[in-house]
C-alpha positions as a printed NumPy array, in Angstrom:
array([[  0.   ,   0.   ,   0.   ],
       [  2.863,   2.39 ,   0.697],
       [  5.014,   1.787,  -2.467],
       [  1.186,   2.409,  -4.603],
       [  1.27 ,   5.804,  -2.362],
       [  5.   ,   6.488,  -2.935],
       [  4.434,   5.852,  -6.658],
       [  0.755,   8.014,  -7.074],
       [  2.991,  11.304,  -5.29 ],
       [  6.323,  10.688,  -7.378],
       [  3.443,  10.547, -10.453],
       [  2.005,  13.958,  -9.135],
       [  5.425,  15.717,  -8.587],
       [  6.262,  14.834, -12.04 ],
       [  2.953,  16.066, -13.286],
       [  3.262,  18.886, -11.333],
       [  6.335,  20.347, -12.521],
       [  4.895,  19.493, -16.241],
       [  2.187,  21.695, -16.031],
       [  4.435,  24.253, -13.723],
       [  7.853,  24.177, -15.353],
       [  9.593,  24.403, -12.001],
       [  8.947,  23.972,  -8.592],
       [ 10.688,  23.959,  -4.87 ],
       [ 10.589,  21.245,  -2.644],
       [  8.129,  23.57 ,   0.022],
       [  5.977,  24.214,  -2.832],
       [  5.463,  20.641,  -4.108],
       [  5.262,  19.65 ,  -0.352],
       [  2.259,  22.742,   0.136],
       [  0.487,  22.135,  -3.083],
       [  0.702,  18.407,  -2.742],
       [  0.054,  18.66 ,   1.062],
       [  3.127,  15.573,   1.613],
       [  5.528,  17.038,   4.706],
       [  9.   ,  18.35 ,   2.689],
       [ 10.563,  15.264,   4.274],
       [  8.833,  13.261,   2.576],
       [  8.879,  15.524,  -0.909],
       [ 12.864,  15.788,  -0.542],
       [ 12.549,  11.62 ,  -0.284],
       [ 10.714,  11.57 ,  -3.69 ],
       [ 12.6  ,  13.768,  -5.38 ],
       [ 16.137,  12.113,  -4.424],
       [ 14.542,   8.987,  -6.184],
       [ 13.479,  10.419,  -9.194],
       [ 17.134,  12.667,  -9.49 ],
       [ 18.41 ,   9.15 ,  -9.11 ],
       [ 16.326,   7.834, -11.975],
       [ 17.346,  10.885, -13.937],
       [ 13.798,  11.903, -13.932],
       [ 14.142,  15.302, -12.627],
       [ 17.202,  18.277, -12.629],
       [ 17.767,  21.258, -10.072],
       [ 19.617,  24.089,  -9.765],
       [ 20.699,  26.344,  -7.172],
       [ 19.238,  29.863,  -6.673],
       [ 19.361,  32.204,  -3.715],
       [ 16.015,  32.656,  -1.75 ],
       [ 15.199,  36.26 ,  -1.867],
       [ 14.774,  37.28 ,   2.282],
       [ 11.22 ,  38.445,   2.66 ],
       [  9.348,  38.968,   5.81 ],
       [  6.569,  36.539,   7.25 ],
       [  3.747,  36.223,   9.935],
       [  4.485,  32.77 ,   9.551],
       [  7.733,  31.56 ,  11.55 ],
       [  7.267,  28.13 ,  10.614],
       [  7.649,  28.893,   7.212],
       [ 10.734,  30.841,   7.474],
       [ 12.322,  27.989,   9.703],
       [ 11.344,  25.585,   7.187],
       [ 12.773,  27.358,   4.046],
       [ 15.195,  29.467,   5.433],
       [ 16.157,  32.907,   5.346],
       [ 18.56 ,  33.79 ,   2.224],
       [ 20.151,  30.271,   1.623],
       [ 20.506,  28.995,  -1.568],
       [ 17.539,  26.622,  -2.058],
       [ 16.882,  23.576,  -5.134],
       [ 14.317,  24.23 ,  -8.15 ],
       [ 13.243,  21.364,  -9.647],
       [ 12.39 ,  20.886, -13.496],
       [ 11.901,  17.884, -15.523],
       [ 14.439,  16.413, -17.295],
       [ 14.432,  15.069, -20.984],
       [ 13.508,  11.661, -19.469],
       [ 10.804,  12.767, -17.205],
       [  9.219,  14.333, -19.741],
       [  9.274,  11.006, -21.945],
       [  8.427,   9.416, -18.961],
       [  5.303,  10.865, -18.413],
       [  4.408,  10.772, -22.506],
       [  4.387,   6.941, -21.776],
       [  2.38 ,   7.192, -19.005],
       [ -0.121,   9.281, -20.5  ],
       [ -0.415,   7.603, -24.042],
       [ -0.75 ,   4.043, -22.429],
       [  1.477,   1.09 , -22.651],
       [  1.64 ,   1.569, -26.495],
       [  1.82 ,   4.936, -27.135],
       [  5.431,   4.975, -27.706],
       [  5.247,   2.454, -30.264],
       [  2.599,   4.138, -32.18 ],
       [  4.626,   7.235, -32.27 ],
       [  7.699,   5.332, -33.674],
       [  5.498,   3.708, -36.141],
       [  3.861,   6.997, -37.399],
       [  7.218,   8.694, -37.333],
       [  8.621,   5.721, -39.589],
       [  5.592,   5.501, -42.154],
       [  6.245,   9.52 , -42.617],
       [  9.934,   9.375, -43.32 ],
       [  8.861,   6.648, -45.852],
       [  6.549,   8.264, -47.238],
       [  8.832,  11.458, -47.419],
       [ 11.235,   8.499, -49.695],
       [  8.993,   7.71 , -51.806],
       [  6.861,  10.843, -52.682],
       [  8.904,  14.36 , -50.855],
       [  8.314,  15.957, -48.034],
       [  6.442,  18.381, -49.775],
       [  3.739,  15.748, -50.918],
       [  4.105,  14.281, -46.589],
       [  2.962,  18.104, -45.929],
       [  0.133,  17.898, -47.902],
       [ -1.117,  14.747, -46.644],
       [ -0.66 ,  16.136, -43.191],
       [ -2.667,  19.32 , -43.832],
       [ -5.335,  17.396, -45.514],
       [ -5.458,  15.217, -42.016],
       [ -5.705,  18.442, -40.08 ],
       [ -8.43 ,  19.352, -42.644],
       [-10.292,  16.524, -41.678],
       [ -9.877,  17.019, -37.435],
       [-10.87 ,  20.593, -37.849],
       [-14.121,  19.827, -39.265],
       [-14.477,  16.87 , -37.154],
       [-13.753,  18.923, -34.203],
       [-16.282,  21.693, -35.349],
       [-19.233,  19.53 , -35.532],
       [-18.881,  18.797, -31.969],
       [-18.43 ,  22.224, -31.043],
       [-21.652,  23.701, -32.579],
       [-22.584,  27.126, -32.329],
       [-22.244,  28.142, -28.491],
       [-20.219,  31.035, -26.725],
       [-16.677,  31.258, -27.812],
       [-16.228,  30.288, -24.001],
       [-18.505,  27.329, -24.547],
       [-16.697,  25.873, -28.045],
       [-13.06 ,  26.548, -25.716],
       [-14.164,  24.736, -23.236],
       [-15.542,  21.805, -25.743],
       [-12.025,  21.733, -27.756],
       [-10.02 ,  21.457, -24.158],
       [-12.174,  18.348, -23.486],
       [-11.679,  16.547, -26.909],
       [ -8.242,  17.53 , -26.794],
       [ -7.762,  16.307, -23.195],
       [ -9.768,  12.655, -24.801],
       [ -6.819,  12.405, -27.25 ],
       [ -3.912,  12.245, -24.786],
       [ -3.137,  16.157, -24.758],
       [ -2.875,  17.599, -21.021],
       [ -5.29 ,  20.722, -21.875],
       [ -6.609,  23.829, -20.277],
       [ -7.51 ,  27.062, -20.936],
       [ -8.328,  30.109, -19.052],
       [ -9.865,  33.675, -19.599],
       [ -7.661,  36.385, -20.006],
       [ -8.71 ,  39.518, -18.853],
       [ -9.168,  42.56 , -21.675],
       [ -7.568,  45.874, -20.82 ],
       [-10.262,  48.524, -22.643],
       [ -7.48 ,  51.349, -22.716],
       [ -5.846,  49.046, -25.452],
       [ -9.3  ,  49.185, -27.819],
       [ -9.538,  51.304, -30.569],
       [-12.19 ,  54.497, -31.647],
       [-15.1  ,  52.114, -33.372],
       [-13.598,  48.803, -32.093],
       [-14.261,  46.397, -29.244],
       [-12.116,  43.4  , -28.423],
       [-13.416,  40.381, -28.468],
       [-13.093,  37.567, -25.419],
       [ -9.956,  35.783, -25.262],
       [ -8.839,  32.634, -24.112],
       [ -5.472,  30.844, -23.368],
       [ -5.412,  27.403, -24.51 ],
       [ -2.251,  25.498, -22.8  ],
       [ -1.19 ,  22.214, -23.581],
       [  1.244,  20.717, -21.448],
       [  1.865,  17.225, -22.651],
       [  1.441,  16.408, -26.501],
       [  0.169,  13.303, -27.551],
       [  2.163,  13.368, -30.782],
       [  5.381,  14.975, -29.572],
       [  7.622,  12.428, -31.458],
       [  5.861,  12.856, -34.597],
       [  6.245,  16.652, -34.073],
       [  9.962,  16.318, -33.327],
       [ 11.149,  14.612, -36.83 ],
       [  8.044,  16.392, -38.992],
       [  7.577,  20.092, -37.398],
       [  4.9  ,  21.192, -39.755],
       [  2.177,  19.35 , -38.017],
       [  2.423,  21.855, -35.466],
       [  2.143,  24.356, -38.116],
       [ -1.149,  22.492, -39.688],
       [ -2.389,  22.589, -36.   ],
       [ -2.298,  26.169, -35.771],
       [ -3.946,  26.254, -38.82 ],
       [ -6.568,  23.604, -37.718],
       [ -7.147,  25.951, -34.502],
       [ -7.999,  28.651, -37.033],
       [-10.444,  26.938, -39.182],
       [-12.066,  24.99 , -35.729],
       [-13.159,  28.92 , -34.822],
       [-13.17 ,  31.086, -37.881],
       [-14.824,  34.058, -35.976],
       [-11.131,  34.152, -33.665],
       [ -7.676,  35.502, -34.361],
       [ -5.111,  32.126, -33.313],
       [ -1.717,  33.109, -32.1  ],
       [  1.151,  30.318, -30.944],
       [  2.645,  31.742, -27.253],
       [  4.298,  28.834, -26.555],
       [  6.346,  25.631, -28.241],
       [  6.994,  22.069, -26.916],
       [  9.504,  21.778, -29.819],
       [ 11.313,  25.317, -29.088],
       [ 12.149,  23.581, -25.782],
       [  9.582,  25.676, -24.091],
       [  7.631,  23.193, -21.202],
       [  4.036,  23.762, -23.086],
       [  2.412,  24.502, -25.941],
       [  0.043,  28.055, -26.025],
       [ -2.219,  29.638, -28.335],
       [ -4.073,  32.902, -27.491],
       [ -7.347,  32.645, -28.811],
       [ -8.781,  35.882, -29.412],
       [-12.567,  37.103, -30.646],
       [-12.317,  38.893, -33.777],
       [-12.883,  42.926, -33.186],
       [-16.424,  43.607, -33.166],
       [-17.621,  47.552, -34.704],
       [-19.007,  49.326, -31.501],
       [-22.704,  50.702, -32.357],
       [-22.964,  54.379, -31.727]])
């Protein structure tokens, strides 16, 4: 019962610092409510296992009602930030595409360069976007005609069915940015920090430029903008999804 317990919070340190990038010990141990002990145990296993890296920063001295906390961390020493490492990352790809996932990957990746033999790359692009062609409208038909929150919200969820960690949030609109006539639309941050076809992405990196594109055409009234890349080395993939400008009547 203990190693399934030891296993399910290694699982959710390593999913945390996916979705988070980094992380302190007394953070995982507060968000994960596990006593640092015990988080500093974990994550000496999974350095061991090459599963996670750290480096040394100074913690900036900062006052605090709460004494415990400033025992705990310390005032000013240098303290450990965790990120996943190359493996942790693959890792957790496993782990989230099933037992086969990997396999599938290498398969796909090895029909495409065949393919890319026998008829160009250029002719492997256009099969691609024809594919993406294909999701978007798939992908739109399940949406229907709701709130631009409402179709977000709809895409996360599909996305999240095909292996993609997903999320999205509301970002606020600042109304000295609009323009004489012009109202901005809602907008939306759609993250994804694991991708389900990362190894397909690596050796063909136009699919992620067809996904873009199959963003667009999944909500034609919305400007789609990439934030953030997996492939760039960045820990997530981003898109701000933004309403197109609607004329203000006077």
């Amino acid at each position: 019962m203990a190693t399934t317990h030891q296993s399910s919070t290694k699982q959710d340190i390593l999913e945390y610092l996916l979705k988070h990038s980094q992380a302190t010990a007394f953070e995982l141990a507060e968000v994960l409510d596990v006593s640092p002990q015990a988080i500093r145990r974990h994550l000496k296993d999974l350095e061991a296992e090459e599963l996670v890296l750290y480096s040394s920063v100074q913690a900036q001295k900062t006052q605090s009602d709460d004494l415990q906390r400033s025992e705990v961390r310390g005032m000013g020493r240098p303290q450990h930030v965790y990120h996943l490492s190359r493996q942790g990352r693959d890792r957790l790809q496993r782990t989230m595409n099933g037992n086969y996932g990997d396999r599938y990957g290498e398969f796909a990746v090895s029909l495409l360069d065949t393919l890319a033999e026998t008829v160009g790359r250029d002719q492997v692009s256009s099969i691609l976007r024809k594919q993406w062609e294909r999701k978007a409208q798939e992908y739109r038909d399940h949406l229907g005609n709701g709130s631009l929150q409402e179709r977000v919200a709809k895409l996360v969820e599909l996305r999240k069915a095909e292996g993609f960690m997903a999320e999205c949030h509301s970002v606020d609109i600042d109304s000295s940015h609009e323009t004489s006539g012009d109202k901005l639309g809602d907008r939306f941050i759609l993250t994804e920090h694991h991708c389900a076809i990362s190894n397909v992405a690596e050796s063909f990196p136009s699919i992620c430029g067809h996904e873009l594109e199959m963003f667009a055409a999944v909500l034609p009234d919305c400007i789609i903008e990439r934030t953030h890349w997996i492939i760039n080395g960045e820990h997530r993939c981003g898109y701000l999804v933004q309403a197109r400008k609607q004329k203000c009547n006077k």
